[in-house]
Structures are given as structure tokens and as C-alpha cells.
N, C-alpha and C positions, 0 to 999 in steps of 0.2 A: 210533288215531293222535292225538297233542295236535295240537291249532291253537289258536292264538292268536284273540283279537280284538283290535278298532283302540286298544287303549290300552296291551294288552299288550304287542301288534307295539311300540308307539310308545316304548313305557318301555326295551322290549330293545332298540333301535336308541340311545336316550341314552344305555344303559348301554356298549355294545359303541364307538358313535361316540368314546365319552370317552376310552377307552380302547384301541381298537384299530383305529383309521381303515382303508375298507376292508374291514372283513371282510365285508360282503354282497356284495362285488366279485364272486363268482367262484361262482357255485352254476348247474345246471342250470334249466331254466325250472319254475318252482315253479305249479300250479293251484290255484282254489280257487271256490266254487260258492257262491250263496247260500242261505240256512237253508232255500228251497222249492224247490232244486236246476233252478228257473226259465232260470238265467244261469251261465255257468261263463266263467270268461277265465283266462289262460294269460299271465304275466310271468316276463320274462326278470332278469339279475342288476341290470340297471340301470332295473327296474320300467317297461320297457316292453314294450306288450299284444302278443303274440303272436298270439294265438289267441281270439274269441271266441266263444260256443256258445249259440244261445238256444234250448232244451228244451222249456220252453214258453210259445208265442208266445200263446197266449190270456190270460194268467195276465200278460200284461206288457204289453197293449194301452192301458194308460191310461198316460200319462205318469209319475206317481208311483211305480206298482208299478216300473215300466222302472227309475228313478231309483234307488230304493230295493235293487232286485236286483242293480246293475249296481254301487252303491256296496259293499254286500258281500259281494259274490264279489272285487271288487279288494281288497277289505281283508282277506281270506280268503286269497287268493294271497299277498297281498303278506308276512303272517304265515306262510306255509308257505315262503315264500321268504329270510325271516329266519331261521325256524326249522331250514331246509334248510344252510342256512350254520353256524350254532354247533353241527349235528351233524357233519357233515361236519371242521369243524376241531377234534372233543371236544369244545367248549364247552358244552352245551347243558346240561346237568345243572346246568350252576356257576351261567350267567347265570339259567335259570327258577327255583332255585331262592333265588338274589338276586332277583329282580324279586317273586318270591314275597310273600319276607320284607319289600320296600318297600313292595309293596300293599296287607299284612296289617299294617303298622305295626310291626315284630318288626327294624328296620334305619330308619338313615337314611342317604339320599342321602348322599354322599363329595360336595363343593364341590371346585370346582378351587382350587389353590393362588388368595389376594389377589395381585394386581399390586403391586409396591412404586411407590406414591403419591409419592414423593418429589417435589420437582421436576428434578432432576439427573438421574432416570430415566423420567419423562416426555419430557425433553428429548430424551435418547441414544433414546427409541423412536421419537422423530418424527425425529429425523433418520437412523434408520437405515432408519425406514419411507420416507422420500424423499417424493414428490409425494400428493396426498392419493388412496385408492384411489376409484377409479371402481365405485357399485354397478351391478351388470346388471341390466337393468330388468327389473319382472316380468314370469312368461312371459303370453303373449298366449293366449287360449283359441284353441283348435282347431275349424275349422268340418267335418265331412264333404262330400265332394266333390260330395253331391245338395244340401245345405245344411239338413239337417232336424236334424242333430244335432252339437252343440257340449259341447266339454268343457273347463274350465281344471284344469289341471295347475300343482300348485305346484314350484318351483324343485327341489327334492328326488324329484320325482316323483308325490307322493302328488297323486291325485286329489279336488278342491277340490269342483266343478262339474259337473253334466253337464245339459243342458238339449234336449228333445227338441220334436217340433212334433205336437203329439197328431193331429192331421188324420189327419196322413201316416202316422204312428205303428198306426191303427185301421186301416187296409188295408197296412201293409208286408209283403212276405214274411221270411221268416226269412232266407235271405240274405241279402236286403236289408239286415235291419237288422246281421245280424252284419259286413256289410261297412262299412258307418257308423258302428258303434262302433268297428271296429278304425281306422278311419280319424280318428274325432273324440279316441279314447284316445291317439292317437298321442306316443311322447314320445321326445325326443333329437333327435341327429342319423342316425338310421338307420330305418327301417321295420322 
């Protein structure tokens, strides 16, 4: 089975967002584990955590290991959950083999059309755009409900941050902890 990594995920989402808004909308919930199959988590189409699995909780006792597991099993799902969409809709052949050829040098990026500069059409886009847009302010990190473990999430979903309290981390049980990540990974408006 292909998986991606986080830059390949990253590159086929630029490629696919440019050009086909949407298409990771709509896939079933995609898994993915990291390279010491430690941490496995379970994301849904709008990259929030379903399901987390911790395998082995000795191997993930120190804060970093935790960090380090938990950041590539997301970025693991989150590529099988890209990947799960351009098969699903045929794509998948065309985009990896485009993102291929970008990464090897053998293609360049496509730029979106220039905006015409003019001032006459500077003018017509601010008055058609109307009032100035309001940005949403960044998302706010995620505390779990014991408070041992936080997570920032960026705007897109991708996982920024995740910051544990090693204390607590060296006697957690595995429950435990897979109920704090699933609580601290939390994203959207939904559970």
C-alpha cells in the first residue's frame, strides 16, 4: 500500500486545492500509525481524530517519544486520508504521478493566473468585494479535560502542537492517555 509523508500529503493537497476545491470532502475515516506502530489515530474527511490507539505505552513514556509518535501517525492518516480521496474519485495515478515529477524536478508548478493590476480593476474588486473581510482569528490550542495534555491545531486542521506534562505522562494508563489525546486533538465543530 503507498503512503505518503508530510510534504507529500502537503504538495497533493496544493495540487488538488488549486484545482478542485473539496475533493478530500468526502472519504471514509482514513488510519495511520507511526514508523514504531507505538500510536495509531484514526481521521475522519475533515481531519478530525476519531479514534486514538496507544500500542505501546512504555515506548511513549517520555514526553518527546509521545510527541514525536502522535505527530506521525497524524501525518500518516492524514496522507492515507488524501490518498483515500484521489483513489476513490480515479485521481490518484495522475496527481502522484504529478507531484512526482514536481519533487524530482521533471515539471514546474502551474502559478495561478496574474490579477490585472490595473487601477480600474483594483477599484471594481474593492467595490465589489464591499466592507473589508474580517480574518478568523487563529485557532486557540485545545486543553484535555484532566489538563495534562494540549494540542494546537491549525486553521486547515493540520496539527501544529501537541504538549504533554511528563509527570503525569510516566504513570498514565493507556486509556487514559488515549482519552486525552482524543480530547486535546479535538477539531471542528463536532466530536
Amino acid at each position: 500500500m503507498t503512503t505518503l509523508d508530510p510534504a507529500g500529503t502537503a504538495l497533493l493537497q496544493r495540487l488538488a486545492a488549486s484545482e478542485k476545491p473539496g475533493l478530500f470532502d468526502d472519504v471514509p475515516p482514513a488510519t495511520g500509525s507511526d514508523r514504531h506502530d507505538r500510536v495509531t489515530i484514526v481521521l475522519d474527511a475533515a481531519r478530525r481524530v476519531v479514534k486514538v490507539t496507544v500500542a505501546d505505552l512504555t515506548a511513549v513514556r517520555r514526553p518527546d517519544d509521545l510527541v514525536t509518535a502522535v505527530k506521525e501517525a497524524f501525518a500518516t492518516a492524514d496522507g492515507n486520508r488524501a490518498l483515500a480521496s484521489l483513489e476513490k474519485q480515479g485521481l490518484a495515478d495522475d496527481y502522484l504521478a504529478r507531484a512526482d515529477d514536481l519533487m524530482a524536478g521533471r515539471a514546474r508548478a502551474v502559478a495561478p493566473p496574474r490579477p490585472d493590476l490595473s487601477r480600474e480593476a483594483i477599484t471594481a474588486r474593492r467595490a465589489a468585494r464591499g466592507a473589508a473581510p474580517t480574518t478568523a482569528p487563529p485557532p486557540a490550542p485545545v486543553t484535555a479535560e484532566n489538563g495534562y495534555v494540549t494540542a494546537l491545531r491549525g486553521a486547515d486542521g493540520r496539527l501544529m502542537r501537541l504538549e504533554v506534562d511528563g509527570e503525569w505522562l510516566s504513570a498514565a494508563r493507556p486509556e487514559h492517555l488515549e482519552r486525552a489525546l482524543e480530547q486535546a486533538l479535538h477539531f471542528g465543530s463536532e466530536s
